[in-house]
matplotlib code that plots the C-alpha trace (Angstrom):
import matplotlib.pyplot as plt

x = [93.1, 93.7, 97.2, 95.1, 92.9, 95.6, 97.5, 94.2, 93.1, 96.3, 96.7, 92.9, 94.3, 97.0, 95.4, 92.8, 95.3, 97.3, 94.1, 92.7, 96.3, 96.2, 92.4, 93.3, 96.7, 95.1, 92.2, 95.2, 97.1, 94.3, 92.8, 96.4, 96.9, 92.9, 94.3, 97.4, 97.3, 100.7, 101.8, 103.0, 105.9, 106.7, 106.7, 109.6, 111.2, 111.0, 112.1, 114.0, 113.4, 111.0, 113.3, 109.8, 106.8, 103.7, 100.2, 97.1, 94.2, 92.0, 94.3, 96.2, 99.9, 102.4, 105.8, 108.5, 111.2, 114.9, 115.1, 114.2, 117.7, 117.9, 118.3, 115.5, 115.3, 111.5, 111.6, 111.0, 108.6, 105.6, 103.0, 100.0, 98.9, 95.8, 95.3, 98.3, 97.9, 99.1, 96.7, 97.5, 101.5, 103.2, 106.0, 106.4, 109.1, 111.7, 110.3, 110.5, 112.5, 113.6, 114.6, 111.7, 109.3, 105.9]
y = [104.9, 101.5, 102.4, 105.4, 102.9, 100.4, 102.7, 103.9, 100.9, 99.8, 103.3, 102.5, 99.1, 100.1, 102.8, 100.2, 97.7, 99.9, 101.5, 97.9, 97.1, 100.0, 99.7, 96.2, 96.5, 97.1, 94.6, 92.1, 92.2, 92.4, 89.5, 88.1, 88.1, 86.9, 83.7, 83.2, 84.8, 86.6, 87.8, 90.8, 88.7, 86.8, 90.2, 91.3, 87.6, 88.0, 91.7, 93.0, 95.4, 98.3, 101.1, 103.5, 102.5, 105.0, 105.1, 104.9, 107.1, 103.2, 101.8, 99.9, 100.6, 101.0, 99.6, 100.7, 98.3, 98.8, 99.6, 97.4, 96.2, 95.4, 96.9, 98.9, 101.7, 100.8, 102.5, 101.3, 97.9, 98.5, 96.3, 97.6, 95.7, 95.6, 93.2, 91.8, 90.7, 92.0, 93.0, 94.9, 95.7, 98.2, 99.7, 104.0, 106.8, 107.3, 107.7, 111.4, 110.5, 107.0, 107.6, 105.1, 107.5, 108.4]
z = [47.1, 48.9, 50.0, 51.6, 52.9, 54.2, 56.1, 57.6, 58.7, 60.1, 62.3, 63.3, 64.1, 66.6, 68.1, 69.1, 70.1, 72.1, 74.0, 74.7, 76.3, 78.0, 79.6, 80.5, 81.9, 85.4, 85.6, 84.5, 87.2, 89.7, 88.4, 88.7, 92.2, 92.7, 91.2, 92.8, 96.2, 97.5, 100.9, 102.2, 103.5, 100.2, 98.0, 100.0, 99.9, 96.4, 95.4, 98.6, 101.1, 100.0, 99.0, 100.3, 101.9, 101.3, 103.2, 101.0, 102.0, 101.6, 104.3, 101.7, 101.3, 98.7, 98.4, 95.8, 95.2, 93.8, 90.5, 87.8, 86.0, 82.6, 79.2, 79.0, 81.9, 83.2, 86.5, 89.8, 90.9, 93.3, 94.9, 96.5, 99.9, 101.7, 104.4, 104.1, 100.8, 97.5, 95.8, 92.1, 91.2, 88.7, 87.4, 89.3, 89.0, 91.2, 94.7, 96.1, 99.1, 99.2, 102.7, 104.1, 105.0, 102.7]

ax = plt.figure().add_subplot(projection="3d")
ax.plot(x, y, z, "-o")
ax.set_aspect("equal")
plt.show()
């Protein structure tokens, strides 16, 4: 009966963890660039040229940059900008059409 009781409480104990990560993954990085302010202008100093730039329906846009590199295939780095500023970031799928155009 306790190795029942050990292995629930450690599935109850990830599935909590990994929902708690989850809810806060957003907020984080919101709350991120609240702190430490970033341009338009030095988000494309620092990843490149947007590979796709899409139109948000808020007036804020969305820019996909190249491919993340390393040893794990994470997909594709975004910031969302609003006013010039960045204001939340991410990690997105291939773009549809990485021709420029949303």
């Amino acid at each position: 009966m306790n190795k029942k009781l050990v292995v629930t409480a450690a599935v109850t104990a990830m599935m909590l963890f990994s929902l708690a990560t989850n809810v806060m993954a957003g907020p984080l990085s919101k709350i991120y660039y609240r702190h430490f302010p970033t341009t338009e202008t030095q988000a494309v100093n620092r990843y490149g040229q947007p590979l796709m730039v899409q139109d948000l329906p808020d007036g804020a846009k969305k820019l996909v940059f190249s491919k993340i590199q390393n040893a794990m295939d994470l997909g594709y780095h975004y910031v969302i900008v609003k006013d010039g500023m960045v204001v939340d970031n991410g990690i997105t799928t291939p773009p549809k059409n990485l021709d420029g155009r949303s």
